[in-house]
C-alpha positions, -999 to 999 in steps of 0.1 A, spaced: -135 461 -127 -89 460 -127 -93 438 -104 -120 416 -115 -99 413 -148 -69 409 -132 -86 376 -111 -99 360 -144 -87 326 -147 -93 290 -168 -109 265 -155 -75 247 -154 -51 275 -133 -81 272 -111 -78 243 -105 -38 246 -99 -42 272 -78 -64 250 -54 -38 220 -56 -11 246 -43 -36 257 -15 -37 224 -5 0 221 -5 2 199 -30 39 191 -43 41 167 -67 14 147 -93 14 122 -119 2 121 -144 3 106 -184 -4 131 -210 -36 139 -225 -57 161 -246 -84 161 -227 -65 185 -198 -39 204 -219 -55 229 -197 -43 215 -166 -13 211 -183 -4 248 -196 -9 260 -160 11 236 -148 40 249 -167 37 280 -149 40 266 -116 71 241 -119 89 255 -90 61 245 -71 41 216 -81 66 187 -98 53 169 -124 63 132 -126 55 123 -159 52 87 -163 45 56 -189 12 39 -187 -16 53 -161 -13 24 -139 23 30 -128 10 71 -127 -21 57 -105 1 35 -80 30 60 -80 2 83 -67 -13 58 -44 25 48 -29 29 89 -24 -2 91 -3 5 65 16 42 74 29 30 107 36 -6 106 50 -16 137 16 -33 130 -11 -15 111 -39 -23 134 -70 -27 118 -107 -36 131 -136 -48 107 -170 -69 112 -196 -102 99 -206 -114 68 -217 -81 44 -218 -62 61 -197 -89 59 -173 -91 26 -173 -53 17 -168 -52 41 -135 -80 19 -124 -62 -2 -105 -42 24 -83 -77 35 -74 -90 3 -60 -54 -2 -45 -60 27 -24 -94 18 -12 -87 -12 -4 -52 2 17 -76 33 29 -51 53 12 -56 96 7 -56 98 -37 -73 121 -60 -73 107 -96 -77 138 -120 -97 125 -157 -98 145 -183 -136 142 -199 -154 151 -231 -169 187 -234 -205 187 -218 -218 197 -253 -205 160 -268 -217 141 -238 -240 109 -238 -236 102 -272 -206 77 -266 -181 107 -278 -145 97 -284 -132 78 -250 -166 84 -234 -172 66 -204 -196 84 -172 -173 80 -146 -199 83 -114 -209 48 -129 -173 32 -141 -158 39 -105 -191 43 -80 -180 13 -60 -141 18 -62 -138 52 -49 -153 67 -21 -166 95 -43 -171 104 -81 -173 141 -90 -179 157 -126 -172 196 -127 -194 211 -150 -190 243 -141 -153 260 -136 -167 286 -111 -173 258 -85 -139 241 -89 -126 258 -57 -156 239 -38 -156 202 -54 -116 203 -49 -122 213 -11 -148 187 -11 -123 159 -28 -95 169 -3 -120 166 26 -132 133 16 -99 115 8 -84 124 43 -106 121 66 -131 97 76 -113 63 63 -88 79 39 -95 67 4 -98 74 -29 -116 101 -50 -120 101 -86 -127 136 -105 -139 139 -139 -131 172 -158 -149 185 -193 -121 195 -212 -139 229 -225 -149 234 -187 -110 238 -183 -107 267 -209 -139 284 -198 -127 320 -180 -138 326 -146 -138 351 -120 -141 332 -88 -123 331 -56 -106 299 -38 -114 278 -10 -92 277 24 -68 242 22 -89 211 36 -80 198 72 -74 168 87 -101 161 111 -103 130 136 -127 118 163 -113 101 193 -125 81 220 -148 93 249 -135 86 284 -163 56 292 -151 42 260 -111 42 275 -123 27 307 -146 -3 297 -112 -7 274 -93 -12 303 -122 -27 325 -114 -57 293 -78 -60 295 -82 -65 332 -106 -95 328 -87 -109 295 -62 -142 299 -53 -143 266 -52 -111 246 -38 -97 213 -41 -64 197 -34 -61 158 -29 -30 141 -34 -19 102 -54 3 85 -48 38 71 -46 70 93 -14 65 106 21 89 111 49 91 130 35 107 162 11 76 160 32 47 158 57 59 188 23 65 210 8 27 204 46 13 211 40 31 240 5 15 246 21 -18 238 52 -18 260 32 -2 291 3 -32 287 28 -57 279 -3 -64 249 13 -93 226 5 -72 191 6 -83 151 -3 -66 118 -29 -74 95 -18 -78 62 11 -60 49 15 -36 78 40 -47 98 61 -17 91 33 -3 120 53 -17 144 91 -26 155 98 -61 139 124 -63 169 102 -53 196 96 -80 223 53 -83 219 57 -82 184 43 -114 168 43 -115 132 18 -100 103 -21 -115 97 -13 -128 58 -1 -148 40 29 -154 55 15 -159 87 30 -189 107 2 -214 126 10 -204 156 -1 -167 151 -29 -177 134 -45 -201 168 -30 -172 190 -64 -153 173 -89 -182 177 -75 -188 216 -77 -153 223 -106 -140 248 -99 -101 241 -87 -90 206 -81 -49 203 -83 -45 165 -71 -7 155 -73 4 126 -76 -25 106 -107 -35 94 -103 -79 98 -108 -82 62 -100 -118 39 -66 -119 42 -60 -105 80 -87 -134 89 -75 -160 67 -106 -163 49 -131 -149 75 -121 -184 95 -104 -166 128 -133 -148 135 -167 -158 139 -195 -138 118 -214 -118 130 -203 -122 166 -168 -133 174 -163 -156 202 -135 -133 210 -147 -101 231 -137 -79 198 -127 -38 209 -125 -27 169 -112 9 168 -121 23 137 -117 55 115 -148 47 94 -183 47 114 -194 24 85 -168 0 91 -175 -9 125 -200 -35 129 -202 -42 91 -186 -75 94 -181 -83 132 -202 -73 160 -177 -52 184 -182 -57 222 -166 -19 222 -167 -3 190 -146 30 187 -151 56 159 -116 75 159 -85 89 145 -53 66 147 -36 98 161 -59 107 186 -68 70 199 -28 65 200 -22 93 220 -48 88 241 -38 46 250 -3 58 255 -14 83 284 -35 47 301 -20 33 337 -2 -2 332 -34 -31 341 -19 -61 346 14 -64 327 30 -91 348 -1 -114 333 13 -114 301 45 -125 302 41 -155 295 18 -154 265 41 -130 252 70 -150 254 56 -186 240 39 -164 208 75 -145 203 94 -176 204 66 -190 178 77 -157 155 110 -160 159 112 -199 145 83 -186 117 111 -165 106 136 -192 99 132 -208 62 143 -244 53 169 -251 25 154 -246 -5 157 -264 -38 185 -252 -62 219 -229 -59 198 -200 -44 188 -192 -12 165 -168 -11 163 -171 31 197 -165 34 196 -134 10 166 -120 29 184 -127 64 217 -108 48 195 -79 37 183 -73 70 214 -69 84 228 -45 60 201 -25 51 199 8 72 165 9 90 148 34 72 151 13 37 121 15 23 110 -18 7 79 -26 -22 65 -51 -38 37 -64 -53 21 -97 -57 32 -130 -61 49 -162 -38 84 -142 -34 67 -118 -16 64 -145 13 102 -154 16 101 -107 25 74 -109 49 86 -138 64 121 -130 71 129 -95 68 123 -71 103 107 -37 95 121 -18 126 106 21 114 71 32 103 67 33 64 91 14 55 68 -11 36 50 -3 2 29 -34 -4 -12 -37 -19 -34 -51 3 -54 -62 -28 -30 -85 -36 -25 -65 -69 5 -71 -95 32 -45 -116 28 -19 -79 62 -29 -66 83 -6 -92 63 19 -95 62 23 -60 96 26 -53 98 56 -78 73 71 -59 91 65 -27 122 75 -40 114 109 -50 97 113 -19 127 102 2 156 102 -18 181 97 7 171 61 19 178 30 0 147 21 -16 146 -18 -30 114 -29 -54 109 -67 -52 92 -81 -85 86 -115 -93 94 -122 -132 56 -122 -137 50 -90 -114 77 -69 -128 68 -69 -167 34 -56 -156 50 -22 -150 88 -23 -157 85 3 -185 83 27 -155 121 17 -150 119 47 -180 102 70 -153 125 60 -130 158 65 -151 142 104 -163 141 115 -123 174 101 -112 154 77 -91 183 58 -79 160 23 -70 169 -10 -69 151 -36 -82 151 -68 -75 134 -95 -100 129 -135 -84 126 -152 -117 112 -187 -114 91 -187 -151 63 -189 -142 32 -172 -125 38 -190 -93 14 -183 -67 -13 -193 -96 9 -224 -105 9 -229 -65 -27 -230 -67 -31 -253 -97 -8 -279 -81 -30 -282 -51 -62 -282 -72 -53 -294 -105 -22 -316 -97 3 -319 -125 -24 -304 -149 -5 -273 -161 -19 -248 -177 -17 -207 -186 7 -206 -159 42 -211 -177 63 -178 -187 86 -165 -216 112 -138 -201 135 -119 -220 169 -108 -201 157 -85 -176 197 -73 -168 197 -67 -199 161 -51 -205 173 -28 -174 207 -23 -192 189 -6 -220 172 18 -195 209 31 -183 203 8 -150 233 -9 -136 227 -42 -138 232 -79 -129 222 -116 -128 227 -146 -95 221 -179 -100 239 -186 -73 235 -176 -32 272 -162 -32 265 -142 -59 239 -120 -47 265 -101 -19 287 -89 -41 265 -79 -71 243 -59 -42 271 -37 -34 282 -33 -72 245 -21 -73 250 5 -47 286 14 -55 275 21 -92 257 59 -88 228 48 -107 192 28 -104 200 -8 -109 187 -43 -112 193 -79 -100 179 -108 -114 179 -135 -97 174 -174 -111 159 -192 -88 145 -232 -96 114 -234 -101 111 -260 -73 117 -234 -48 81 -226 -49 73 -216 -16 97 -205 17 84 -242 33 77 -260 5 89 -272 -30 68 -273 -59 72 -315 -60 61 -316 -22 28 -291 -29 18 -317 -62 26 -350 -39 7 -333 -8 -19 -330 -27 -20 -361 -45 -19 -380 -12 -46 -366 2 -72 -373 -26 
């Protein structure tokens, strides 16, 4: 009976106790009464678990989704019901879309209030059924050890993604005797050894191949073993959207990333291609440019589409070999394959490397700033383990475009396309890795969607920079309009305050360019300064696009009606 006393916990410090058997280290979370619970025995394990508190659920959500996906764990956050809910939702279909590990902790109404529309009532099974991969309500505290197994489980393995858990707030008083789970493990299929030989049974018949590489799944241990892969097959390889930090940028076979700031060259080299090896990615909008570079359902292509998901492969594309594994265990097992025909590819390799290499380059753009030649500067300073984020919007095209990712997660961008993630991101990565420069690129419309967390990121000692491309205006829409709706503007023009001084006011070190020259010296003020800081740059509003100006998009399209 002692000891049955003595094992008598809330609902909440059981479910603690099962984030620390998981190994979890830090969450995020915005207040709320609905998991004081959660809360109080949280206090008693600050040595353990740190608690990143930010300023809206959204920043908490992507913080969380940018944790899990530097680190391959589960991003944890925390929000209340109803509202706060609502905000984190779109960190949670950030990480589905990115196949990242998350579990988004909701405080709910007691089960004796629900279905009547109590106060910030929503049923959550319902609200996030098709953005999660599962939706969870624990009703009953003695089988939180289970469901939290079940939601580690489910977020890591398979394709990693998120999972949403809903939690009555009396359920989290209730006292319970009940004893915990073992930690959830990582667990990966790989590929059979007729599977590896009809793989390289199709590189030996292929003139013209290209492997491309995204998806979640991936570490360390992985990357090194596909470079491996790469070099030994002399494959020509590119990234699907927004993970080109999967690769070397300076790597001979290395041919750009599938997105939007893909160069025409890169994009025929997928049409021409008679063998594509997709891992890991899953050839969604953007990766295809609009499902145009691959034929639906069969490709013209002989596709090999390695896969974490079973339900992924042939959902979209019928795979001549279809592969259900694990990015570490497939990697391993390419890098241990006997060279097929390297000598083929040299020359493909080099025409589609020299077609990189000039996609790279940017044109003089309108107005005193050059955001090529800032870009170009950057990656020759920057160490190459910076760690650089963004989020949506046209400035993230002069990044892609110009600046070589040489080390794996070193890139913290949505695949969804989705605004306000760059800064909270780099808080996230940061903390995580708070020796490497860490740099949050923002548009002027991008960065106001989130810059409160610049609060968040002052309270840590998060030493970021940010670094807000102010045009004023919502550009890639106003890109849009132009070639649609020539010189019919509308709902796309911005009022900014001063961000220096808006960052100022957060204790950032801060500074504005309007001017190329500018930018060098006010970067390495930034760094010199000992705290987070902020550049704002003023670009003309001509300088649209890297290739072309806002007069030469309206004209282009003006000529062709």
């Amino acid at each position: 009976m002692k000891n049955e006393k003595k094992n008598q916990r809330t609902g909440g410090q059981v479910l603690v106790d099962a984030l620390r058997i998981n190994s979890v280290n830090r969450a995020f979370c915005v207040p709320g009464e609905s998991y004081l619970a959660v809360l109080d025995a949280l206090h008693d394990v600050q040595d353990d678990i740190d608690l990143i508190v930010c300023r809206q659920e959204g920043g908490a959500a992507y913080m969380a989704e940018a944790y899990g996906k530097l680190t391959g764990n589960p991003g944890i956050c925390f929000v209340t019901r109803g509202p706060g809910a609502t905000n984190a939702s779109v960190g949670i279909h950030t990480a589905y879309q990115d196949s990242t590990p998350m579990i988004l902790f909701i405080g709910q109404v007691a089960r004796n209030q629900s279905d009547r529309e109590a106060f910030q009532e929503i049923d959550y099974r319902r609200m996030f059924g098709q953005m999660a991969k599962w939706v969870v309500q624990i009703d009953d505290a003695k089988r939180i050890p289970e469901l939290i197994n079940q939601a580690f489980y489910r977020a890591m393995n398979g394709r990693p993604g998120p999972v949403v858990v809903a939690l009555p707030e009396d359920m989290l008083t209730d006292i319970v005797n009940v004893s915990d789970a073992l930690p959830a493990r990582h667990i990966e299929p790989s590929a059979s050894e007729e599977e590896l030989t009809e793989l390289q049974q199709l590189i030996a018949t292929a003139e013209k191949p290209l492997l491309i590489l995204g998806g979640g799944g991936w570490n360390q241990t992985a990357v090194e073993d596909i470079r491996q892969f790469i070099e030994t097959q002399n494959l020509p390889v590119a990234a699907s959207f927004r993970c080109q930090d999967l690769v070397d940028n300076t790597l001979t076979q290395y041919m750009g990333n599938l997105g939007l700031a893909a160069g025409p060259a890169l994009q025929n080299a997928v049409k021409d291609a008679d063998l594509l090896i997709v891992l890991g990615a899953r050839l969604g909008e953007m990766t295809t440019s609009g499902y145009t570079l691959v034929d639906i359902p069969t490709p013209q292509q002989k596709l090999v589409h390695v896969h974490l998901g079973i339900e992924e492969l042939g959902r979209v594309y019928q795979p001549t070999l279809g592969i259900n594994a694990g990015m570490q265990k497939i990697c391993a097992q390419f890098a241990q394959l006997p060279a097929v025909k390297p000598d083929a590819f040299k020359g493909l390799v080099s025409r589609l490397r020299m077609d990189y290499q000039i996609n790279c380059t940017f044109p003089t753009s309108p107005g005193a700033v050059q955001m090529g030649e800032i870009i170009e500067w950057l990656n020759e300073q920057l160490p190459h383990d910076s760690i650089l984020t963004c989020g949506a919007g046209n400035y993230t095209g002069w990044v892609h475009r110009g600046y070589q990712h040489r080390q794996f997660r070193t890139l913290l961008g949505p695949t969804n396309g989705s605004m306000g993630y760059g800064v909270p991101a780099a808080v996230a990565a940061k903390l995580t890795w708070p020796d490497r420069t860490v740099i949050a690129f923002a548009g002027d419309g991008c960065f106001l969607m989130n810059g409160q967390e610049l609060a968040t990121a002052a309270n840590y000692d998060a030493k970021i920079m940010v670094i807000v491309i102010n045009n004023g205006m919502y550009g890639t829409i106003r890109m849009h309009q132009e070639r649609s709706y020539p010189r019919r503007v509308s709902g796309t023009q911005l009022f900014n305050p001063d961000f220096a001084a808006y960052a100022a006011s957060f204790g950032f070190h801060s500074e504005t360019v309007n001017e190329t020259e500018q930018f060098f010296t006010a970067f390495e003020r930034c760094q010199n300064s000992g705290k987070p800081a902020l550049i704002e740059i003023l670009i003309d509003p001509e300088a649209l696009t890297p290739k072309m100006s806002l007069t030469q998009i309206r004209d282009h399209a003006l000529a062709s009606r």
